[in-house]
C-alpha positions in Angstrom: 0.0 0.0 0.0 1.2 3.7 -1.0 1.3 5.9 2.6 0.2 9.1 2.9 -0.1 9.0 6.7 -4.3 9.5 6.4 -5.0 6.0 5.8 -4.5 2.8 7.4 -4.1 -0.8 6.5 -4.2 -3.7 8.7 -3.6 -7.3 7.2 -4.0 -11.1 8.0 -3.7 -14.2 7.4 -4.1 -17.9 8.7 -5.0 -21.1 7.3 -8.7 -19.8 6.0 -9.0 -16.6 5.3 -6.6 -13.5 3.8 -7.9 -9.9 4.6 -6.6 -6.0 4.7 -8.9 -3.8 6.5 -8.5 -0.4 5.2 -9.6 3.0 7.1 -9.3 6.3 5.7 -8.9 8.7 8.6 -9.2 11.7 6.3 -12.6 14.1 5.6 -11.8 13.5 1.7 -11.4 10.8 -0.9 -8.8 9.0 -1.4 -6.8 7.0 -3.7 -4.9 3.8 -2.2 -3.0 1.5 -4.3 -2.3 -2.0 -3.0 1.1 -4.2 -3.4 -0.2 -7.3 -1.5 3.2 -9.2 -1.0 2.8 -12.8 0.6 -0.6 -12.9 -0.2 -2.4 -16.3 -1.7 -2.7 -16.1 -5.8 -5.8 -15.5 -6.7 -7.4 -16.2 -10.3 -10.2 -13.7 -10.8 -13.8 -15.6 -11.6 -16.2 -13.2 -12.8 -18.8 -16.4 -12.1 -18.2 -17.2 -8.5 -17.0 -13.9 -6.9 -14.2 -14.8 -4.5 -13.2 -11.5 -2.5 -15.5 -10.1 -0.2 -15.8 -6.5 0.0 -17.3 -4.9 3.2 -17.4 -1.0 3.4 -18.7 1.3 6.6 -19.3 4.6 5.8 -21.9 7.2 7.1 -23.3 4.6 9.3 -24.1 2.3 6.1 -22.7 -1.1 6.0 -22.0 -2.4 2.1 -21.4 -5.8 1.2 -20.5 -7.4 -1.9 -18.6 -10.0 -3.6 -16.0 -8.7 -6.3 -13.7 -11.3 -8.7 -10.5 -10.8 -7.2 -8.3 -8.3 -5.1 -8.1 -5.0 -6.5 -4.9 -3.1 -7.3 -6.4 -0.1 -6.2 -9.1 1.1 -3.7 -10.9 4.7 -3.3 -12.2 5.3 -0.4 -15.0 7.7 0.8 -14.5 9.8 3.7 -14.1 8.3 6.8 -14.8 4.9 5.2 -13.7 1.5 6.6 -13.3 -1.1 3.9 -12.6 -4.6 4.6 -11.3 -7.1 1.8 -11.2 -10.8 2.5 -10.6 -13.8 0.6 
């Protein structure tokens, strides 16, 4: 992940699951790119969706199911977004 000291990234994984949990900490949009190193390959299958994608923002929670990881993320205001595999 690029820094710019406004967001943060938190990562894991264990036998199961792989996730970043990404929080913006700023009052504006932002761009975050993401170089996932030691993370499990993926092959993206627009079919069976295999990252899940949950964002918090403004008191909303928004789920979803997206083909692989993305090499980039915007993030709303104030959003938390969680990506796990």
């Amino acid at each position: 992940m690029n820094g710019n000291g406004e967001v943060e990234c938190l990562a894991f994984r264990n036998l199961e699951k792989f996730g970043v949990l990404l929080i913006n900490k700023s009052g504006r949009e932002t761009d975050v790119k993401l170089d996932l190193l030691n993370a499990p390959a993926t092959t993206p299958n627009p079919i069976l969706p295999s990252v899940e994608s949950i964002a918090l923002r403004e008191g909303e929670v928004k789920r979803g199911m997206i083909p692989e990881f993305p090499p980039a993320v915007t993030l709303q205001p104030y959003e938390v977004r969680l990506l796990m595999l």
